[in-house]
ZADO-1210 file (C-alpha; in nm, 4 decimals, padded with zeros to 6 digits):
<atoms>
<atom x="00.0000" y="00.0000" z="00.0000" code="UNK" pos="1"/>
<atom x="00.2057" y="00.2961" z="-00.1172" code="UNK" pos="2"/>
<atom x="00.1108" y="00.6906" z="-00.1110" code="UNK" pos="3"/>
<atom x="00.1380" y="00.6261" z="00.2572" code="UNK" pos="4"/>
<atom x="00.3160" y="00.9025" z="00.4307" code="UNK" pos="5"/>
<atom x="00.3826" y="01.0903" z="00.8004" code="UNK" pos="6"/>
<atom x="00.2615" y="01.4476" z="00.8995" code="UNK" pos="7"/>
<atom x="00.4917" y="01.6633" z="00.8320" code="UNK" pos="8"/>
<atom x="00.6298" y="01.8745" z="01.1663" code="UNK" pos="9"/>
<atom x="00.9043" y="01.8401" z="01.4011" code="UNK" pos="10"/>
<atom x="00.9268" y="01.4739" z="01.5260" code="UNK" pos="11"/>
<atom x="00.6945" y="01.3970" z="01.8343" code="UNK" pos="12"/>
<atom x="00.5567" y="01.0522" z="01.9698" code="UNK" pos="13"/>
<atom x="00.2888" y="01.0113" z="01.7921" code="UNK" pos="14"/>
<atom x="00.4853" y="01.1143" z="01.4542" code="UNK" pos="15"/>
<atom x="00.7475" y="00.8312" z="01.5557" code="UNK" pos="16"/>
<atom x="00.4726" y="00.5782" z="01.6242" code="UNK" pos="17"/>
<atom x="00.3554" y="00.6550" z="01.2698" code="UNK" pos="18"/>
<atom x="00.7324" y="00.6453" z="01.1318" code="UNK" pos="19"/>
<atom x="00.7312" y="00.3059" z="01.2939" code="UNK" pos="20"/>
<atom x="00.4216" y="00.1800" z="01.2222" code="UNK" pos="21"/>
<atom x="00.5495" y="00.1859" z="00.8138" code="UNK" pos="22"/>
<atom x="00.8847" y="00.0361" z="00.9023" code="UNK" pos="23"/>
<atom x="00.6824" y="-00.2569" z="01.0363" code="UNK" pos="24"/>
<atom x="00.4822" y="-00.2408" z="00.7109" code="UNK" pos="25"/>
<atom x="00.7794" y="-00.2418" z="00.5295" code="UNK" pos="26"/>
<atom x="00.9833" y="-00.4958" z="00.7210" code="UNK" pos="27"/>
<atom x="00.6603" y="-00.7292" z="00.6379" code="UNK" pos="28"/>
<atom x="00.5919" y="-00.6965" z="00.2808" code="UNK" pos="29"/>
<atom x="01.0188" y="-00.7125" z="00.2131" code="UNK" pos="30"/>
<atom x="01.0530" y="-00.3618" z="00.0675" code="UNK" pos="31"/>
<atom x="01.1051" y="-00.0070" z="00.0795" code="UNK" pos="32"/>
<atom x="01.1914" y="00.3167" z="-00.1110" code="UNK" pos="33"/>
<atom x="01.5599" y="00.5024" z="-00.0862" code="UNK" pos="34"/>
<atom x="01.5950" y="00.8685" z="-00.1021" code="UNK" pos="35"/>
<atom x="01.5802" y="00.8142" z="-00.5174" code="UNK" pos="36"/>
<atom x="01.1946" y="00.6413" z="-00.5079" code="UNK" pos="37"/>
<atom x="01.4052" y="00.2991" z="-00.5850" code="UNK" pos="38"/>
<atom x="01.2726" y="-00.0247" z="-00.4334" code="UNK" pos="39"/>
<atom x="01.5199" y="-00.2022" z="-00.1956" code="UNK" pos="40"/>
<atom x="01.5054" y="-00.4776" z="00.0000" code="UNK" pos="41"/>
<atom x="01.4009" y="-00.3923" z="00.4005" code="UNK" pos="42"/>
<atom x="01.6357" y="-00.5849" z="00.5934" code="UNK" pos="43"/>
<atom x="01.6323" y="-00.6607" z="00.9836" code="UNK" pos="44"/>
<atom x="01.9746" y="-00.4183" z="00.9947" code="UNK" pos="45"/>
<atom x="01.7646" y="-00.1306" z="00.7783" code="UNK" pos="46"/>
<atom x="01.4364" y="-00.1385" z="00.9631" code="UNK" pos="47"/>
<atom x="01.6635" y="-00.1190" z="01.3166" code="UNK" pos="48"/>
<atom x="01.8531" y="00.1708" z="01.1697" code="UNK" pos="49"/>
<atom x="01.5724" y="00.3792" z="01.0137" code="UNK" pos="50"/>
<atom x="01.3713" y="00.3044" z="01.3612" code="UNK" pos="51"/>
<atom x="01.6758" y="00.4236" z="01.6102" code="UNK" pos="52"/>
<atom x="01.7134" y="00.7170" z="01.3925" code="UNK" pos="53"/>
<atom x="01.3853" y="00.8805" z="01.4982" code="UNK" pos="54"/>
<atom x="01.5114" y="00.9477" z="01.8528" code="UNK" pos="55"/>
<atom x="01.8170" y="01.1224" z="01.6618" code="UNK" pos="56"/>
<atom x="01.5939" y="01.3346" z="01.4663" code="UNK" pos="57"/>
<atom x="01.4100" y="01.4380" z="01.7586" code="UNK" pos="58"/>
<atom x="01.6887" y="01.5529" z="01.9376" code="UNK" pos="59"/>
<atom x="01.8273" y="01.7346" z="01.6409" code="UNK" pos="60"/>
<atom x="01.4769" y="01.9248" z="01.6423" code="UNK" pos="61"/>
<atom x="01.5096" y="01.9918" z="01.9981" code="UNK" pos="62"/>
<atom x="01.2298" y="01.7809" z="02.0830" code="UNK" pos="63"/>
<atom x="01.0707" y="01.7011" z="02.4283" code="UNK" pos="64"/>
<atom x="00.9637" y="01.3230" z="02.4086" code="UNK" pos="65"/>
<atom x="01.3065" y="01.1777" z="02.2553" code="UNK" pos="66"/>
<atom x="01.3225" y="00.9560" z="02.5748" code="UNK" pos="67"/>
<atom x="00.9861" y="00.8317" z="02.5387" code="UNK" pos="68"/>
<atom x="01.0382" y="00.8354" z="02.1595" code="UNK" pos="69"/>
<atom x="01.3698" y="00.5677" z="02.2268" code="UNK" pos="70"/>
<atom x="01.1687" y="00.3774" z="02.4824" code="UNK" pos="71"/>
<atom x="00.9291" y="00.2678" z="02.2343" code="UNK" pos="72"/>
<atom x="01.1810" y="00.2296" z="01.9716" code="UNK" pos="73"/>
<atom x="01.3547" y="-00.0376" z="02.1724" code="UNK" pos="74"/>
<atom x="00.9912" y="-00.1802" z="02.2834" code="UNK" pos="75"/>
<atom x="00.9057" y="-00.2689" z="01.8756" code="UNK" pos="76"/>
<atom x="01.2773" y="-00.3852" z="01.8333" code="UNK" pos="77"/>
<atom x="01.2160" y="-00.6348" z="02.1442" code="UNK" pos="78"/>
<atom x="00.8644" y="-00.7343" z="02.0229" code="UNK" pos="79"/>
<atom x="00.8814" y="-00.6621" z="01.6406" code="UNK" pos="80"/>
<atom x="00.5045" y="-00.4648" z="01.6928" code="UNK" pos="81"/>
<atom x="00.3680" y="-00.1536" z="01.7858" code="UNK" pos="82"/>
<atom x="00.2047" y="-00.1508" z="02.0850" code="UNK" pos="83"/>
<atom x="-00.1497" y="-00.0899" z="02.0278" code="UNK" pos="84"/>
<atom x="-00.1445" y="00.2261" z="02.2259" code="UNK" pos="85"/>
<atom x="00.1342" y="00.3251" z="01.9218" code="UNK" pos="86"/>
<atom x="-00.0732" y="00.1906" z="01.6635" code="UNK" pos="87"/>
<atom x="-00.3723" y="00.4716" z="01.8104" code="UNK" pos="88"/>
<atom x="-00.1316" y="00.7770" z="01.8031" code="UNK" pos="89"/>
<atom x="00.0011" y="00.6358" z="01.4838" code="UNK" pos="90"/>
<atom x="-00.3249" y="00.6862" z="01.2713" code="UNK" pos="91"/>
<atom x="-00.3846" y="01.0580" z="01.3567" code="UNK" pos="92"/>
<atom x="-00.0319" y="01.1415" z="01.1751" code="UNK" pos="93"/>
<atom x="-00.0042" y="00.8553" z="00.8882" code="UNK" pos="94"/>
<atom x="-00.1459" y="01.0740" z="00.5576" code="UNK" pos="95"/>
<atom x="-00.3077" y="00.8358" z="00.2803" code="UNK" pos="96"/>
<atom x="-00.2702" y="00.9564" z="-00.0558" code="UNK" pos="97"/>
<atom x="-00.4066" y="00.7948" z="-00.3477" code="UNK" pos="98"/>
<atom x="-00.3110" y="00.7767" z="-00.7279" code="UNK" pos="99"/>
<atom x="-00.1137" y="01.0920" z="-00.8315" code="UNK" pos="100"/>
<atom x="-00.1988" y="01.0240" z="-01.1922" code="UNK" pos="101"/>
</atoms>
């Protein structure tokens, strides 16, 4: 299901639920799109890089819930899920767009 995107806006917990509930979507169907809009495979080693890096970018932005942002980072890494709590916050910033053309 492409034309799935986040909210744009400084990175907050419910925009790093979202980032992380695509990951998961990503890590499941065995793909994902680089910075060029090519299709490459979503390893393990990807999906716990792009994941950890949303505590980074919240810090960068000067953000106030980077702890609680790495907490549940580590909590999907442990359980490979979003906590349904996550998956609530999640909806309110994931965008659906549909055909462009």
């Amino acid at each position: 299901m492409d034309g799935m995107y986040v909210e744009t806006g400084p990175m907050d917990l419910a925009k790093a639920a979202a980032h992380l509930y695509l990951h998961l979507r990503d890590l499941e169907r065995g793909f994902t799109y680089d910075h060029e809009c090519r299709r490459v495979p979503m390893s393990w080693s990807l999906f716990e890089a792009r994941s950890k890096y949303l505590a980074e970018i919240c810090r960068k932005q000067g953000g106030r819930e980077c702890g609680e942002i790495e907490e549940l980072v580590e909590e999907v890494l442990r359980h490979r899920a979003l906590p349904r709590w996550a998956e609530e916050l999640a909806t309110r910033k994931i965008i659906r767009i549909g055909r462009l053309i």
